[in-house]
N, C-alpha and C positions, 0 to 999 in steps of 0.2 A: 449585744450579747445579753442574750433571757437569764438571768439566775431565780432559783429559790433556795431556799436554807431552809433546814430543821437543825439547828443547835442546840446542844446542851452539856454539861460534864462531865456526861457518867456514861457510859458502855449501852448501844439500841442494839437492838435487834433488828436488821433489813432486810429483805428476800433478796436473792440476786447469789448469783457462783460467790465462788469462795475463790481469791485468788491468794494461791502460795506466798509467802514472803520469798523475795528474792535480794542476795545478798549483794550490795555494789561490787563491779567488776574489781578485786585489787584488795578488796577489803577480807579481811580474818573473822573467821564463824569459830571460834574455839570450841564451842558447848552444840554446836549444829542442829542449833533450833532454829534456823532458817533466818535470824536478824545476825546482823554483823556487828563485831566484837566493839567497833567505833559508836555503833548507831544504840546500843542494849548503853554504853556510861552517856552517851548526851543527847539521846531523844527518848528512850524509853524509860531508863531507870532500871531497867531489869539487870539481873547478874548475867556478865558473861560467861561465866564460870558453870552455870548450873543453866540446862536445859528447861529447866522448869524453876523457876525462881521461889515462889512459892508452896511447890510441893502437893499441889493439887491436884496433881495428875496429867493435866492442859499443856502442854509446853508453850514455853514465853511467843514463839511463831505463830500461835494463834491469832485470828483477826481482833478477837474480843480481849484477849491476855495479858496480848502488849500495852494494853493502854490499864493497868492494874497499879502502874507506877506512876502516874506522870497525869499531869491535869492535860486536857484534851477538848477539843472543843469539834463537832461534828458538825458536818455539813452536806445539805444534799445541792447540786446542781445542775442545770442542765446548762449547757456549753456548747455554743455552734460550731461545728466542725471547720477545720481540724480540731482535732485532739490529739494529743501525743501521748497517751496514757504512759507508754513505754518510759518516760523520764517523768512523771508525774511522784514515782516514789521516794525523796528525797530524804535530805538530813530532819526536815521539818512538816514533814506531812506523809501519810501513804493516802492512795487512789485505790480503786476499784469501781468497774464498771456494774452499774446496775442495769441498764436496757440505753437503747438506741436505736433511730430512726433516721432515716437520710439526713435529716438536717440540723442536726443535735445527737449528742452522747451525754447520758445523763449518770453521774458519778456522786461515790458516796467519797467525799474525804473528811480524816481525821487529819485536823490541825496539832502541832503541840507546841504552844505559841514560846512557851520556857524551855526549848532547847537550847542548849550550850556547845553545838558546834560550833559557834563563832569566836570560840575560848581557845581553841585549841588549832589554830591557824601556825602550821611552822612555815619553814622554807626550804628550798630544793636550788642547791648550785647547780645542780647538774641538769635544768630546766631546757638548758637549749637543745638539747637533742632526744625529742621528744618519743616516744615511744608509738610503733606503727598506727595504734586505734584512735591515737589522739589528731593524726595527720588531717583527718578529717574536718577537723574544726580548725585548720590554720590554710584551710583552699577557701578560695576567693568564691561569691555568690552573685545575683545579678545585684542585690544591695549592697553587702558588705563588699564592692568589689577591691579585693587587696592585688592589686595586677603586680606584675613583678614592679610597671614601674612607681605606684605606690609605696611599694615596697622601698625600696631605691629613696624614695623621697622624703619618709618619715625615719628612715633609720638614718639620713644622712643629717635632716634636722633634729634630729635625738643629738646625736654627735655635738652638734653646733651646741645645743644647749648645756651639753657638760652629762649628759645622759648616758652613762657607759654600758648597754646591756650585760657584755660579756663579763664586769666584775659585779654584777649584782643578782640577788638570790632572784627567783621566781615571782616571790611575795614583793621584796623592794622594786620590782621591774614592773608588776601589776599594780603599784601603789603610786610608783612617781609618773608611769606613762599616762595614767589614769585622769593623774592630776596635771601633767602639763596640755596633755590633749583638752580637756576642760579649760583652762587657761588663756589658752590660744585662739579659741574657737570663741565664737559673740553669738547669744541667741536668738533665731529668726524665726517668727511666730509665723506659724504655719501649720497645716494639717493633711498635705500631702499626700505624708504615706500613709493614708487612712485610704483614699480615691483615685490610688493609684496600683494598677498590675502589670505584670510582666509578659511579654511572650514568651512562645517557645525558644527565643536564641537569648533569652535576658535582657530584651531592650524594653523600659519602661512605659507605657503607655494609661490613657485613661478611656476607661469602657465608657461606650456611646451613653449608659442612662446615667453617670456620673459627670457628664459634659457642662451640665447645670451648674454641679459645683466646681469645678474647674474655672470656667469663668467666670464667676463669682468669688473665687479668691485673686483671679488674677486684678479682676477690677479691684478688691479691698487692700490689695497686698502691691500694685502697681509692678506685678514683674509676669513674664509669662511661664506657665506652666513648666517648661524646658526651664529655666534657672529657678523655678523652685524646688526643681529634680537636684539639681547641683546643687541650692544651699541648705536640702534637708531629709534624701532619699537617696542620694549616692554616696559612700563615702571616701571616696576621692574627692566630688566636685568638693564636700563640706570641709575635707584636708584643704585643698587648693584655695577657700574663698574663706578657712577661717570661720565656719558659722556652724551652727546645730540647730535644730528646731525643738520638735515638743520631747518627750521620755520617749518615746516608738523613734522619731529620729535622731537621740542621744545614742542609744541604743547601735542603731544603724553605725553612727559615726565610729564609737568604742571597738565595734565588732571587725570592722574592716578594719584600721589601724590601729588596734592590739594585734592582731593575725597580720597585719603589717609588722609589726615587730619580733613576731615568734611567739605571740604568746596566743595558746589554744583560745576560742573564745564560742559562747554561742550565745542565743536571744531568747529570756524568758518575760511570759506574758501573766499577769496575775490579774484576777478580778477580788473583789471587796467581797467580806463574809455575808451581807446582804446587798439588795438594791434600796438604794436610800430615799428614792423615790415611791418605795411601797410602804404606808404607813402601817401595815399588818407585819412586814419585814422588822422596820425597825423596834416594831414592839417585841419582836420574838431577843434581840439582845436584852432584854432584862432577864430572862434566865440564864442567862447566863452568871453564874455562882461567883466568879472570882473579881472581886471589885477592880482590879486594874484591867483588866480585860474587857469587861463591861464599860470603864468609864473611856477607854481609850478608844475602844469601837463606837457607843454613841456621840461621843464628841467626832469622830470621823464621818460617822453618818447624817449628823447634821452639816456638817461643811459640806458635803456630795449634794445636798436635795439641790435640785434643779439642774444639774447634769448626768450626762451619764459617764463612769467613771472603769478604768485602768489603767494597771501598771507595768511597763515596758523597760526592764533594765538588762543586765546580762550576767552568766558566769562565765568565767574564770578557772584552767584548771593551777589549783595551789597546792602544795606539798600533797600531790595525790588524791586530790579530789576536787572537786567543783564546787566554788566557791560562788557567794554570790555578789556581785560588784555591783551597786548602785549610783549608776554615775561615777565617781571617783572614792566611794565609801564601799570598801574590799570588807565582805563579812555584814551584809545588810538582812537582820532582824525580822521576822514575819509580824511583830506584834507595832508597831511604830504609827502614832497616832498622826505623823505628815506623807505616809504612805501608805492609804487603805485603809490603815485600823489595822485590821486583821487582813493577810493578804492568801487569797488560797493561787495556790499556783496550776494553771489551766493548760501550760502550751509551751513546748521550748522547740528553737527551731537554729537551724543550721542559717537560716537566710530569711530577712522579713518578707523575703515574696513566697514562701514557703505559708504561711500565717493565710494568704489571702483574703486581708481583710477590705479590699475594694467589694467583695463577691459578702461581706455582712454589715460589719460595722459602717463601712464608709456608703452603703445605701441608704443611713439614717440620718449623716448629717446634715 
């Protein structure tokens, strides 16, 4: 995955459409400046109250506006398709596309590493019975596959452990499943689901120029390719064997048995605010103004040189919105010096075969 960055903390100018703010599905616009009444008190800082915060004339929904409150950090990159642009606008960043070629989509995002969505996390009794748009994220994928009898098999082991779905909120259900699934499970170093794709009917396979590396983990890893599908790209086989592999197979494992349990779930992809392998990159974080941001990002970026690096974890729907879960940590921070640095978020996906990363990433390893 090619990135570049131009970062800084103040408000550019870029050529490229102007995309409207649009408001999350659920979420309250009171002032109908086009940002929602949750996202103006913990990502912008602007008044919900007042269309125009300021009083400048601009309303707070402008592309340049919104960022008049809140420290911000910009970024441009290009990102091999897929793109999901459509879920790219979050609690913690907005997207918009600048141009595009078959093989990349190149995006301006604003980061706003200090938002405080993660504060304001309630809970939902009434979790189990989900509302029709959400059903989507609780059907089963060729990876996350949650089959009924998945299903059957983690809620009957929940049981065993003293796990009672039905008397616990949404939050307490994404918190304890989170953590016993991680518990249970042992990690099995592997890379898998980087040089592996699906067919048309869901069944896993490895494309002929990725053959190389197939057998080449099979010799390092002594298993063959079919049980390394089960102990780190299906999430059944990783229920049944107990195991998980790298973050892109934690991920896998979370997504199927969370949606085994009822709980909404999908897969997002983050890349780092630079490549840490370009040393014109990492130079460009010294302008960056705000000393924790700057020292958190370069200490990130020198841990990265000589790999290349992302982030694979999931959300979560919690008291009415999408939360972010990292592994077993409900409410996971864009700014975090053992996750990226700075994480800009690139890709969210219903199913990692959805992602197709045997068809970029996994051509490089």
């Amino acid at each position: 995955m090619n990135t570049y960055s131009i970062i800084g903390a103040c408000a550019a100018l870029v050529l490229g459409s102007w995309n409207p703010p649009r408001v999350p599905a659920g979420d309250a616009d009171g002032d109908r400046d086009g940002l929602s009444d949750f996202q103006e008190v913990h990502k912008y800082g602007t008044d919900p109250r007042k269309a125009d915060s300021d009083g400048d004339g601009t309303p707070d929904g402008d592309w340049l506006e919104r960022r008049e409150y809140a420290y911000t950090v910009r970024a441009v990159v290009q990102v091999m398709k897929p793109v999901t642009l459509e879920y790219l606008n979050d609690d913690f960043q907005d997207a918009r596309l600048l141009d595009e070629i078959e093989q990349y989509a190149e995006l301006e995002v604003i980061l706003y590493p200090f938002g405080t969505a993660n504060r304001e996390i309630g809970a939902d009794k009434g979790w189990r019975k989900p509302e029709r748009e959400l059903k989507r994220w609780l059907e089963p994928g060729p990876s996350s596959d949650c089959t009924p009898q998945l299903r059957k098999q983690v809620q009957a082991a929940l049981s065993e452990s003293g796990i009672d779905l039905d008397k616990l909120s949404d939050r307490e259900a994404v918190e304890q499943v989170s953590s016993w699934l991680m518990k249970r499970s042992e990690f099995h170093d592997g890379f898998a689901s980087f040089i592996t794709a699906f067919d048309e009917r869901g069944r896993p396979y490895v494309p002929a120029e990725l053959a190389a590396s197939a057998e080449f983990n099979q010799k390092e890893r002594g298993v063959t390719i079919e049980e390394q599908w089960q102990r780190e790209v299906l999430a059944s086989g990783m229920f049944e064997r107990r195991t998980h592999g790298s973050c892109t197979s934690s991920a896998i494992y979370l997504s199927g048995c969370l949606r085994a349990a009822g709980i909404p779930t999908r897969t997002v992809l983050c890349i780092p605010l630079v490549d840490a392998n370009d040393e014109a990159e990492r130079g460009m974080l010294e302008r960056l103004q705000h000393h924790q941001v700057r020292r958190v990002t370069s200490a990130a970026a020198q841990s990265q040189i000589g790999s290349w690096t992302s982030h694979t974890f999931n959300e979560v729907w919690v008291d009415g919105r999408w939360r972010r879960l990292n592994y077993s940590k409900l409410g996971q921070d864009i700014l975090d010096r053992q996750f990226l640095g700075l994480m800009i978020h690139v890709g969210t996906f219903h199913d990692w075969a959805d992602a197709r990363m045997s068809e970029t990433i996994g051509r490089r390893l």
